[in-house]
C-alpha positions in Angstrom: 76.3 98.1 110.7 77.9 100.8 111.2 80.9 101.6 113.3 80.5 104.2 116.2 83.9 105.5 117.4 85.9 107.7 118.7 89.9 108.5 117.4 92.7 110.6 117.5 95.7 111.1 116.1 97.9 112.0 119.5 97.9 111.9 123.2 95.6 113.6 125.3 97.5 116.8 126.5 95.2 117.3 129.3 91.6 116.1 130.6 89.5 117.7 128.0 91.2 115.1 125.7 91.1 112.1 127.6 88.6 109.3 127.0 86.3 107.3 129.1 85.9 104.1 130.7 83.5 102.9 132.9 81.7 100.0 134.1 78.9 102.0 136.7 81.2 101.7 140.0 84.8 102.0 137.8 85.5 105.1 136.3 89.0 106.0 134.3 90.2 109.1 131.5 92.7 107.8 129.3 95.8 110.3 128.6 97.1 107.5 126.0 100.5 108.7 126.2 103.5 106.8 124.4 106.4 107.9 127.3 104.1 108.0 130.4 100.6 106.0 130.0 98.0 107.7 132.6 94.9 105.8 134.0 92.6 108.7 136.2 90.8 106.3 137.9 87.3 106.7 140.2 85.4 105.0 142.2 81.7 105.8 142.3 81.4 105.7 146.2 84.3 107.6 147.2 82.7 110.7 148.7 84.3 112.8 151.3 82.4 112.9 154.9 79.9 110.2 156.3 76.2 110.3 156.9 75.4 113.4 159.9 72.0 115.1 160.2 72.0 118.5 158.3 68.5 119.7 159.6 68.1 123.3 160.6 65.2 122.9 163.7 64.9 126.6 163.9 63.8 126.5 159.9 59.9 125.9 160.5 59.2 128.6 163.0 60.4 131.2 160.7 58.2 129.6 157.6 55.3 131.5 158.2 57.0 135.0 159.0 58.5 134.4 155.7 55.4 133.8 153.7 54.0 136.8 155.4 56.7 138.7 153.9 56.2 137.5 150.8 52.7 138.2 150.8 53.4 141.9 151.8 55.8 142.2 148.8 58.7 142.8 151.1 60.6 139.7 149.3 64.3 141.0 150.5 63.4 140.7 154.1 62.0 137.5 153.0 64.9 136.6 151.9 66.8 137.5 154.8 64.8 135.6 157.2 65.5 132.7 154.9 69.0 133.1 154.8 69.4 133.9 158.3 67.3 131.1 159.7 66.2 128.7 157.4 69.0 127.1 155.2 72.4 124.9 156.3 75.5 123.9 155.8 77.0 122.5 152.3 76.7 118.8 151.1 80.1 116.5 150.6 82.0 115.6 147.5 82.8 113.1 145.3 86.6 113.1 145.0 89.1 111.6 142.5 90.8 108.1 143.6 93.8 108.3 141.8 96.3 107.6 138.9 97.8 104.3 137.6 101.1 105.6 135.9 102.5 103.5 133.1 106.0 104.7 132.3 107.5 102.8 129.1 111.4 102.9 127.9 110.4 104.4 124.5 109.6 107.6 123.0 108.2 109.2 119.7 106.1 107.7 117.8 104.9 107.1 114.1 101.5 106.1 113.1 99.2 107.3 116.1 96.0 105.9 116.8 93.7 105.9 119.8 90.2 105.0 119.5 87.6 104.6 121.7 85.4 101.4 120.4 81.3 103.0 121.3 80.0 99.3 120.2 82.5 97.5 122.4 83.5 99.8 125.1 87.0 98.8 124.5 90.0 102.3 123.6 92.5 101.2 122.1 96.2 102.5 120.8 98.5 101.5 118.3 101.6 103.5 116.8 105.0 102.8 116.2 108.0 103.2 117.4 111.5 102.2 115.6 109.8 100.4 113.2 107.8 98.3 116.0 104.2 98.4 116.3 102.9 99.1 120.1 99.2 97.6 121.2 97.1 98.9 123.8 94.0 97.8 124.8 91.7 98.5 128.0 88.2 98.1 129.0 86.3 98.0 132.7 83.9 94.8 133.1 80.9 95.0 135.0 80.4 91.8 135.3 83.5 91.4 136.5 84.1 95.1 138.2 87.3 95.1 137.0 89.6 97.3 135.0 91.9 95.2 131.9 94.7 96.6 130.3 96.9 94.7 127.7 100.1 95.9 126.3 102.2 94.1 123.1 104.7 94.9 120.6 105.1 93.1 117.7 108.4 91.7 117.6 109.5 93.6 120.3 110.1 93.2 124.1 108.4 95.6 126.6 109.8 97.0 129.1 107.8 99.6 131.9 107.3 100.7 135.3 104.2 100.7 136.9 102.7 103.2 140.0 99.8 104.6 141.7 98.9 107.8 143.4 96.4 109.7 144.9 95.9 113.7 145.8 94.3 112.1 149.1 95.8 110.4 152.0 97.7 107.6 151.0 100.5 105.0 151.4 102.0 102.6 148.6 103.2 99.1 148.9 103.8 96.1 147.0 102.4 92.8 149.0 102.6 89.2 147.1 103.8 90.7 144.1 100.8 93.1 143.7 100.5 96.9 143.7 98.6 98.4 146.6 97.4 101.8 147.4 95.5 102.3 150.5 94.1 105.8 151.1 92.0 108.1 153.2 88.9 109.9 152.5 88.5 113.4 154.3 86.0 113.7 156.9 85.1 117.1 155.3 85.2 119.1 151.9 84.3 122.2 151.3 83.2 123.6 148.5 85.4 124.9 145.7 83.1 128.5 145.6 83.5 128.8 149.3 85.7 130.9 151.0 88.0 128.6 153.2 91.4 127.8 154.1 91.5 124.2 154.1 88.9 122.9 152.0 90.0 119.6 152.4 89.8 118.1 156.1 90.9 115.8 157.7 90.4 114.7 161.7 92.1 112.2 163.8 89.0 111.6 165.6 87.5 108.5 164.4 83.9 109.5 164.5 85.0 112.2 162.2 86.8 110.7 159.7 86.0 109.5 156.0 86.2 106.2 154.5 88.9 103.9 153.1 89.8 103.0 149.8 92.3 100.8 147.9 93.5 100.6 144.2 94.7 96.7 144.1 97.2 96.1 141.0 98.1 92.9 139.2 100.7 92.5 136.7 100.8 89.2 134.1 103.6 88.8 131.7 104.0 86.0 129.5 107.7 86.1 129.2 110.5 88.3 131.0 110.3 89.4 135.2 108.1 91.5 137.0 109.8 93.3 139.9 109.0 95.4 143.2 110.6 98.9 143.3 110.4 101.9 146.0 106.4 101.4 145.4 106.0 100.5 142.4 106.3 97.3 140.2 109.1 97.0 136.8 108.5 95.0 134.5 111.5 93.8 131.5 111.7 91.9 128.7 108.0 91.2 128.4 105.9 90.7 125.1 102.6 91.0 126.7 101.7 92.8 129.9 98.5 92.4 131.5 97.5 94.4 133.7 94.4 94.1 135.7 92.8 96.9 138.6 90.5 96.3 141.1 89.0 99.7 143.2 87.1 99.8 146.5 85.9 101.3 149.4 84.5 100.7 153.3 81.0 102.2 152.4 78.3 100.5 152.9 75.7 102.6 152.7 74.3 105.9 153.1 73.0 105.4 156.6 76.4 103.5 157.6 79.2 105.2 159.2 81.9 104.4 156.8 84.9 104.5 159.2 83.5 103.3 162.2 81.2 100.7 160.6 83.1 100.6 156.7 83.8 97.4 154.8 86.2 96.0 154.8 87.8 97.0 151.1 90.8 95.4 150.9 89.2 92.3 151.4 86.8 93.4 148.4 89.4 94.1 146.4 91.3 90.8 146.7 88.0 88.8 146.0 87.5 90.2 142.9 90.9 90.2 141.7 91.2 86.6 142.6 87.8 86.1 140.7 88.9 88.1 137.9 92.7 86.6 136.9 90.8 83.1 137.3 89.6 83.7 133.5 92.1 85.0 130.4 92.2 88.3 129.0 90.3 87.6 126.4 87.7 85.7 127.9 87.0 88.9 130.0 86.8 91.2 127.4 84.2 88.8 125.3 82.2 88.5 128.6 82.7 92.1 129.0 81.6 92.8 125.6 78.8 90.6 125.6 77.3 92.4 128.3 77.7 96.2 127.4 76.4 95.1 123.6 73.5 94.0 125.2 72.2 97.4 126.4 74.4 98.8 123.7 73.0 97.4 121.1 69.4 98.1 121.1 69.3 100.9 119.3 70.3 102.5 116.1 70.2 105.6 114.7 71.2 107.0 111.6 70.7 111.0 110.4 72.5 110.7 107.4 76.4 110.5 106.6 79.9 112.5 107.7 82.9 112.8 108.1 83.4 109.1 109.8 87.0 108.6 108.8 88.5 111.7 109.8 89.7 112.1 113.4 86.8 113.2 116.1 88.8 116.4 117.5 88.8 117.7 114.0 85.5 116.9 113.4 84.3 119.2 116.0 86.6 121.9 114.8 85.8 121.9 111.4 81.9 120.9 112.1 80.5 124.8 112.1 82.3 125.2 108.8 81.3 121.3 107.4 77.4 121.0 108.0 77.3 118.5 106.2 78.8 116.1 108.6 75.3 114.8 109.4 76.9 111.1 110.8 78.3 113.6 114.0 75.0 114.1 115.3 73.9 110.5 115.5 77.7 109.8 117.0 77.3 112.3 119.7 74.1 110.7 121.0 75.8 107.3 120.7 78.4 108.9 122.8 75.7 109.9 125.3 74.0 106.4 125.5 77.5 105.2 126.0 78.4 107.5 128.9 75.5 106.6 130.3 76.0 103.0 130.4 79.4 103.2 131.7 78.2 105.4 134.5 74.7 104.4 136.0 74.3 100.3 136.3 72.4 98.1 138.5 74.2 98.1 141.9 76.3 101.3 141.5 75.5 105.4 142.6 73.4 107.6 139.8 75.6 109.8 137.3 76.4 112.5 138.9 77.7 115.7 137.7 80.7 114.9 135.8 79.5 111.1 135.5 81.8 108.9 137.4 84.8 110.8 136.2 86.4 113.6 138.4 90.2 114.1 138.7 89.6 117.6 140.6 90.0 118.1 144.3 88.0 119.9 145.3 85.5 119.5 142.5 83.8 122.1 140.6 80.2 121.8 142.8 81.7 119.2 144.7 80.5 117.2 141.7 77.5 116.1 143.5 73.9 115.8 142.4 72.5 119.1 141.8 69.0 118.4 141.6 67.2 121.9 139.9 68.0 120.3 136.9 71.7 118.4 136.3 70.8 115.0 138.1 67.6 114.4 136.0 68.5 116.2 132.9 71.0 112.9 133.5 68.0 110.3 132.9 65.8 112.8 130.6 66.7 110.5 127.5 67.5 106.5 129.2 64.6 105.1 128.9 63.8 106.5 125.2 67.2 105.2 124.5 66.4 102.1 125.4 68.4 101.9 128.6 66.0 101.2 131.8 68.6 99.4 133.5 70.7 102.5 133.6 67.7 104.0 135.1 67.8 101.6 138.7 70.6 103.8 140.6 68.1 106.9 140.1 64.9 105.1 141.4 67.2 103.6 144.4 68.1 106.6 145.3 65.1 108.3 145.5 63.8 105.8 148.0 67.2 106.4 150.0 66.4 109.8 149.8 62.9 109.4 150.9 64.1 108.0 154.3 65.5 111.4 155.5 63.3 113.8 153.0 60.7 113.2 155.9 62.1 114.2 158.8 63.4 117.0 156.7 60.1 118.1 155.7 58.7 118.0 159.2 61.8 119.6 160.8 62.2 122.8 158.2 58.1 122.8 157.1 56.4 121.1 159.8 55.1 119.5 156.6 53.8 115.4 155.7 55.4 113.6 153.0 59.1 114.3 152.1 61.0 117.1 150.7 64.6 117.1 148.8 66.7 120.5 148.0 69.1 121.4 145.5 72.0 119.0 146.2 72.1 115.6 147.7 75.2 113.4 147.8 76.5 109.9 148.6 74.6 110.4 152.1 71.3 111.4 151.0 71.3 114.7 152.7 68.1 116.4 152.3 68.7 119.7 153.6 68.7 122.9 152.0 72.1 123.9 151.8 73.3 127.7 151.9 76.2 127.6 154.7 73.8 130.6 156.3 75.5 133.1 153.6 73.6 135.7 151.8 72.6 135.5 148.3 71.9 131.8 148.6 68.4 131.4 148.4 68.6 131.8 144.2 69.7 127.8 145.0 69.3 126.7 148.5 65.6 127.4 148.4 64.4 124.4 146.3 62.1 122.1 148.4 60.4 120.7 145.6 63.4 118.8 143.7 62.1 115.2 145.6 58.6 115.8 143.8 60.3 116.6 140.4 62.6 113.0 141.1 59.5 111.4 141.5 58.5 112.2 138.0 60.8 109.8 137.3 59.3 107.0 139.0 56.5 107.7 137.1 58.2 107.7 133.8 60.3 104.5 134.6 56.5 102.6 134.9 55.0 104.5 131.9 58.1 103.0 129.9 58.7 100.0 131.0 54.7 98.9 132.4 56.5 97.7 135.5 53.4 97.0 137.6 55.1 95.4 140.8 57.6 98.4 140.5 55.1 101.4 140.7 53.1 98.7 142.9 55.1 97.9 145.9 58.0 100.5 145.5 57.6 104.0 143.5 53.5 104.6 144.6 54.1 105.4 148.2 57.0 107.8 147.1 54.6 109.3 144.8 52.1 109.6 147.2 54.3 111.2 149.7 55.1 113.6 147.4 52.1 114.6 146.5 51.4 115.4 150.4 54.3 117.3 150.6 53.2 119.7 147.9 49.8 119.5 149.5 50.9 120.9 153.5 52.8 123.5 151.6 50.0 125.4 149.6 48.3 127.7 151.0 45.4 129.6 150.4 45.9 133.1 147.9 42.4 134.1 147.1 40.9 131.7 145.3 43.7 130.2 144.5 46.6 127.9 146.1 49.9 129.0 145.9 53.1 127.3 147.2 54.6 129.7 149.2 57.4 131.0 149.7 58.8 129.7 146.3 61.8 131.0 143.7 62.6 130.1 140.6 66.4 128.1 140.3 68.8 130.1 139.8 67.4 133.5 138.7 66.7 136.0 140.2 65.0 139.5 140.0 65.5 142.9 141.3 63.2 145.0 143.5 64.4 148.6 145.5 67.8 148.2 143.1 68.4 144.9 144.5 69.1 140.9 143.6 66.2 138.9 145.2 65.1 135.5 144.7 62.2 135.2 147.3 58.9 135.3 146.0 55.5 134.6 147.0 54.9 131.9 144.0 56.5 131.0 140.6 56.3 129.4 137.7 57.8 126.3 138.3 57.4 125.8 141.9 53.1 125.6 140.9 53.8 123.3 138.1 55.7 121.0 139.9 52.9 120.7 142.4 50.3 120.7 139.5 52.7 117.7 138.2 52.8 115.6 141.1 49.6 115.9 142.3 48.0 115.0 138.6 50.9 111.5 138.4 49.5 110.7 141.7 45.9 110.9 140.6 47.2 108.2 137.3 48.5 105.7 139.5 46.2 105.5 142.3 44.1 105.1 139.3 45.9 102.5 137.7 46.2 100.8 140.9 43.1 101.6 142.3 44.4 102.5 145.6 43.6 105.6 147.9 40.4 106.4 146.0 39.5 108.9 148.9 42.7 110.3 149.5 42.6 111.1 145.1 39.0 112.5 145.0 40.6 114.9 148.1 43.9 115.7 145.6 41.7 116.0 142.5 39.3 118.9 144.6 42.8 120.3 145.4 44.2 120.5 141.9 40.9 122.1 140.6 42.3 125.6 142.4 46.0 125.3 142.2 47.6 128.4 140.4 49.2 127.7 137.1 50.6 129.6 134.5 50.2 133.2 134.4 51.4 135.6 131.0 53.1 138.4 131.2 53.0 141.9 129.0 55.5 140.4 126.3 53.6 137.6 126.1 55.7 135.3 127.9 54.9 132.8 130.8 56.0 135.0 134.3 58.1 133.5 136.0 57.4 134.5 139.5 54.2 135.9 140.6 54.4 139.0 139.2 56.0 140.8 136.4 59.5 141.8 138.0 62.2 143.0 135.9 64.7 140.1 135.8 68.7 140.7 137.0 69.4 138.5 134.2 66.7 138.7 131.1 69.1 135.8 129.3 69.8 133.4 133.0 70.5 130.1 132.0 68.1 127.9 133.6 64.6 127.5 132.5 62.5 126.9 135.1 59.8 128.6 134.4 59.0 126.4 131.4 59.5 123.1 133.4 55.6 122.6 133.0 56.3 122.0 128.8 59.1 119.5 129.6 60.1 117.5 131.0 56.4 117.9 132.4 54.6 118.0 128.9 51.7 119.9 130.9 51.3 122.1 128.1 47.5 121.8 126.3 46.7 125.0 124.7 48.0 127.2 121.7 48.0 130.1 124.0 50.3 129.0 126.7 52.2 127.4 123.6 52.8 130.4 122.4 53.7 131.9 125.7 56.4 129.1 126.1 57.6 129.9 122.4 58.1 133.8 123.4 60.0 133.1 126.8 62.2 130.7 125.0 62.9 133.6 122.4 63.6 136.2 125.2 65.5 133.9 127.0 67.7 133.4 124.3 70.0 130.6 123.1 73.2 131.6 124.9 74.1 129.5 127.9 76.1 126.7 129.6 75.9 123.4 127.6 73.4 121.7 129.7 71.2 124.9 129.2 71.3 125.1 125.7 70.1 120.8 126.0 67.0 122.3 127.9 66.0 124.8 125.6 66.8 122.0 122.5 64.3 119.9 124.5 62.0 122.5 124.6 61.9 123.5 121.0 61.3 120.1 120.1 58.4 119.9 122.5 57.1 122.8 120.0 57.6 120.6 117.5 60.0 122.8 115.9 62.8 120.9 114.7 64.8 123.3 113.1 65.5 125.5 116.2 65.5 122.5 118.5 68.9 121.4 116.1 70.2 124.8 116.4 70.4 124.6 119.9 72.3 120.8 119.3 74.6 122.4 117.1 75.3 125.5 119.6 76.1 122.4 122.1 78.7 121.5 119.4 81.0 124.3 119.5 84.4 123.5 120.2 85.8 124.7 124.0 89.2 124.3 124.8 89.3 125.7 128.3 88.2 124.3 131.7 87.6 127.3 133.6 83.8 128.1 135.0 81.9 130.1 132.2 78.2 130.2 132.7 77.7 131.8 129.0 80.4 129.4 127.0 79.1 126.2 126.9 80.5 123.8 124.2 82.1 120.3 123.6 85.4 119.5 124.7 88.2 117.7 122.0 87.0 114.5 123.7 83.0 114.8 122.8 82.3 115.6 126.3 79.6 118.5 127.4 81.6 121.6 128.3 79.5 123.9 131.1 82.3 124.8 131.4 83.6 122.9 133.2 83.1 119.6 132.1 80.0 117.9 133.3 78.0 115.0 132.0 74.3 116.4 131.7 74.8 118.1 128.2 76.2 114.7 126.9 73.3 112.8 128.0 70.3 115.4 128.2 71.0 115.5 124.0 69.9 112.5 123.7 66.6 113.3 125.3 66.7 116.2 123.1 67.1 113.9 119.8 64.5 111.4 120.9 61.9 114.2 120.9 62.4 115.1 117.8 62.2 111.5 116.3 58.7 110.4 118.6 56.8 110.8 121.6 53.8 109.7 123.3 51.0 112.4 123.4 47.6 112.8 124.1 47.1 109.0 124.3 48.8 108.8 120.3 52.1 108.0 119.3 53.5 111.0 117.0 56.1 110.5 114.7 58.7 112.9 113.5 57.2 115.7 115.6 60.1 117.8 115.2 62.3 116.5 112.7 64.9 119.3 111.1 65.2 119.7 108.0 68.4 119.1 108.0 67.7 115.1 108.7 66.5 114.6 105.7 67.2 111.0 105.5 67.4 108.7 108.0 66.6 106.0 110.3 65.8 104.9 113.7 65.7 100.9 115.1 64.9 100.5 118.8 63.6 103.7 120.0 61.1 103.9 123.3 58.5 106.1 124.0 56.2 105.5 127.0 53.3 103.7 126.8 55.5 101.0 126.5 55.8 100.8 122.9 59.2 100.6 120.7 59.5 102.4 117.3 61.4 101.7 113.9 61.1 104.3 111.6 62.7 105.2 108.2 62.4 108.8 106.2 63.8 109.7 103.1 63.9 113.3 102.0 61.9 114.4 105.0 59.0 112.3 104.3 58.1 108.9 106.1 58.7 105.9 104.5 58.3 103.0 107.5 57.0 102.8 110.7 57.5 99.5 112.4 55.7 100.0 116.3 56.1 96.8 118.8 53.8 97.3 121.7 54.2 95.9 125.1 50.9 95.7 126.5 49.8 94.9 122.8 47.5 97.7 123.2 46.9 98.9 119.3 48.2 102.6 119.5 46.7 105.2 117.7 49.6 106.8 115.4 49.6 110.1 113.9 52.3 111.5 110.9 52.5 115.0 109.9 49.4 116.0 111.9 47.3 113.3 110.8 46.3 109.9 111.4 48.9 107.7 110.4 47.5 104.2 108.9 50.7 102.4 107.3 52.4 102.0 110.5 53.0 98.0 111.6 51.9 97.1 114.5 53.0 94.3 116.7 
């Protein structure tokens, strides 16, 4: 089998060069230095703040002024009702925990190697130094939740000094011969794009002040001393080191106050440590190994061969020039399954915008979950990649969620069901946010981003055929949904509308100025269309609410869908307005051809086609993962890759650029900044091209690129519940191997055409 890695030749110079560990709660970037070794560590529930209520009660008696408004065509005073009245404060932030600093007595090297292992989830580094030859090695257990790190030289002694710090609050001290941090979370951070003095706060007042944390360190040598510094521990005249990090904090949960009520997490830490240094190194890392493989493992893809043995930074560099480094492509959604893994597991928080790793403070967008597109753009491709597990902090979530999106939909709408806006953090806030500044409503406006997470309920039973799951937990969130979107449409001749509505995060002008107000849009009536037609499936499926479905089903017959404009494109509000953008980044308007797949007719096919080509393929790297997806979902391959390899242009810089997106050194998704959609939405993009579930049919190779002429894919979902194996050679398929679940017998269809060699199991 083949080997999927990561290597480089030098130390990381800076963050877009560092490499990732992560076991779902344990996050850490690797710097890999020779003089000074630096461990950026996370911790997936250290969040600023602590759980408050963010409802605006003046919000839903200005609703109805503002759909008036609307309805008038006076959409700026619309908007500044909105903005006046309507919106809130910001959400928290998830903030970095801190640095484990190895500092060696050695310099320079020869030989340089570090290498993350994708197939183990173990980096390693080797080089020498004075003709010895220096071992590192490092993983994060989830089994185990701990972080490992082994040093050795060959022949050598090691000497080192080993620290921890944190840009928060924080003391240091050594207690029973173990490293300790213990820290402070603020009560409050504000966000980076605001205008603040202190954007980091912190209050003596105990009902106003954030969690604890702790970084616990342990140190094994086999031979030499280990000794307690000013805060730090030295070691001498060691062959091995071992050294071993355990991270925690006092929340509980989303509803608990996490000073006043917090864990107790040095207590958490010392369990597991003790736990953990009960077994050897090595038995950790196989028990370690054996569990990542298993998700891991699943699936294989190959698009043909590369570059494989030359370093990954130069890779990228030299991959616009080197096309034929076809082997990169089926790396970089390795890479994304990987990042995945090591950031979403059973137990821990969702992925959130930069994964679990954020050394920033504050964060670029608080690096919370933005949920117009980032946060689900997140799960587009697990479960076609074979990774439901990963899927489990989403769906939690969205029942957390669920628990406050109902007050919030009564308290702003005076609506049933439950409502979600465009960012939610570790406390589920619900809100729309907005800090009651103009301009806002382009984002803060977005009450329909709990329907769109529902969607993935729905797609976690469709994949998996998890009856007790949509049964007893995801049907009543669907259901609620659905009566959200139902108390929020009203009447518009004879049609229903959701208004008001916009369209995330575009706007358009009208009297020479930016609005984002409108009476309907695009993607505000699809999602409603959406939820209200998986609701109808499952209380199918489970035969439940019949009366309540035939009610729904009446309703959907008059809902408004898609309307096309003079260029031929799908408008994206409710009428024709001349956009402030023509080339905006996000795609909302299209939501109804994916992740929806709502999309039945040529005509509004070709509608789609046109907006994607006036949109155009410039954008942040998550954008240009949309429009891949999109492409693919018109079965056109060829674009659908250019946007993949418009994802792989190299970006050196870290500063916010909503036009530059790109791949950092490391393989990560550059917005810029760095965050984690683009890396995993690719492989959502990928697993669209290679087969889907349509129309009751599996299709396969719908939008394969010419440029994949050969290759082959073991373990692949699509829903339905049914696994695919295929294999092509020059463009044309050779195998099909299909394992279904149910074992329903799946009609297959090739090259527009019924497809009768496929295997069927």
């Amino acid at each position: 089998m083949k080997m999927n890695k990561l290597f480089y030749l030098k130390p990381a110079q800076d963050n877009t060069q560092t490499l990732p560990l992560g076991n779902g709660h344990i996050g850490a970037m690797l710097y890999s230095g020779v003089k000074e070794d630096i461990y950026a560590l996370n911790d997936d529930t250290l969040w600023s703040g602590y759980p408050k209520d963010t409802d605006n009660p003046l919000s839903s008696a200005y609703l109805e002024k503002i759909r008036q408004l609307t309805n008038q065509g006076k959409y700026l005073d619309a908007q500044k009702t909105a903005e006046r009245w309507m919106y809130g404060s910001w959400g928290q932030s998830y903030l970095p925990t801190g640095n484990l600093r190895v500092t060696l007595d050695h310099d320079g090297y020869d030989s340089y190697k570090r290498i993350l292992s994708l197939d183990n989830a173990v980096h390693t580094v080797e080089y020498i130094n004075n003709g010895v030859n220096y071992f590192r090695e490092a993983f994060i257990s989830y089994p185990d939740d701990i972080m490992c790190i082994r040093y050795t030289a060959n022949g050598a002694s090691l000497s080192m000094n080993i620290a921890v710090d944190s840009k928060l609050k924080n003391t240091v001290k050594v207690l029973d011969g173990m490293l300790i941090l213990e820290g402070q979370a603020p009560g409050d951070c504000v966000p980076e794009y605001m205008q603040a003095k202190e954007k980091v706060r912190y209050n003596n007042t105990a009902a106003l002040q954030g969690m604890r944390y702790e970084i616990l360190v342990y140190v094994l040598t086999d031979t030499g001393t280990v000794s307690s510094g000013d805060g730090s521990l030295a070691v001498s005249d060691a062959h091995t080191v071992q050294i071993y990090i355990s991270v925690n904090t006092s929340f509980k949960s989303f509803d608990t106050h996490p000073y006043l009520e917090g864990a107790d997490c040095h207590k958490k830490c010392s369990l597991t440590m003790k736990r953990a240094v009960k077994k050897s190194f090595e038995a950790l890392k196989r028990r370690h190994i054996k569990d990542y493989r298993g998700l891991f493992c699943r699936l294989e893809l190959d698009l043909g061969k590369g570059f494989d043995g030359e370093p990954s930074d130069k890779r990228l560099y030299e991959f616009k020039n080197r096309p034929d480094d076809l082997s990169l492509y089926s790396l970089m959604y390795q890479y994304g399954r990987y990042l995945l893994i090591s950031s979403s597991r059973p137990g821990t928080q969702p992925a959130n915008l930069q994964g679990i790793w954020n050394e920033q403070l504050p964060a670029p967008w608080s690096c919370n979950y933005t949920t117009n597109i980032n946060v689900q753009m997140n799960y587009w491709g697990a479960l076609g990649a074979n990774l439901a597990e990963c899927c489990m902090p989403l769906n939690e979530m969205i029942g957390q969620l669920a628990q406050n999106w109902q007050k919030t939909a009564k308290t702003h709408y005076g609506a049933d069901g439950f409502c979600v806006h465009h960012n939610t953090d570790l406390w589920r806030m619900t809100s729309p946010v907005g800090s009651w500044g103009g301009g806002t409503t382009r984002y803060a406006y977005f009450p329909l981003a709990g329907a769109w997470l529902t969607r993935h309920l729905y797609e976690y039973y469709m994949y998996t055929l998890d009856r007790k799951f949509l049964d007893e937990y995801a049907y009543g969130l669907i259901k609620m949904s659905a009566a959200f979107c139902d108390s929020m449409l009203v009447e518009d001749g004879e049609k229903l509308i959701f208004s008001p509505a916009a369209s995330p995060e575009n706007m358009f002008v009208v009297d020479g100025q930016k609005c984002a107000m409108s009476k309907y849009s695009a993607m505000y009536q699809s999602i409603v269309i959406d939820a209200f037609n998986i609701f109808l499936q499952c209380s199918e499926i489970l035969d439940r609410d019949t009366e309540y479905a035939d009610y729904i089903r009446e309703r959907l017959k008059n809902v408004q869908f898609l309307e096309i404009g003079s260029s031929g494109q799908i408008l994206e509000w409710d009428r024709q307005f001349t956009e402030s953008d023509p080339h905006h980044r996000h795609l909302s308007q299209l939501y109804a051809l994916y992740p929806a797949k709502m999309i039945d007719s040529k005509e509004l096919a070709d509608a789609c086609r046109r907006s994607l080509e006036l949109r155009g393929d410039e954008g942040t790297g998550w954008s240009c993962v949309w429009k891949m997806c999109l492409w693919a979902c018109l079965n056109d391959g060829n674009r659908a890759l250019s946007l993949l390899d418009r994802l792989m242009t190299p970006v050196i810089t870290d500063q916010i650029n909503f036009k530059g997106g790109g791949t950092y050194p490391n393989l990560l998704n550059a917005h810029p900044p760095f965050q984690i959609d683009g890396s995993l939405g690719l492989v959502a993009g990928i697993n669209e091209m290679l087969a889907r579930f349509e129309n009751g049919a599996i299709i396969l190779l719908p939008a394969l690129a010419d440029k994949w002429k050969n290759g082959s894919v073991r373990g692949l979902k699509v829903d339905g519940g049914y696994t695919v194996d295929l294999k092509w050679t020059e463009g044309v398929l050779k195998y099909a191997y299909i394992h279904s679940l149910s074992g329903d017998i799946p009609k297959v269809i090739y090259n527009g055409a019924e497809y009768k060699n496929a295997v069927i199991a």
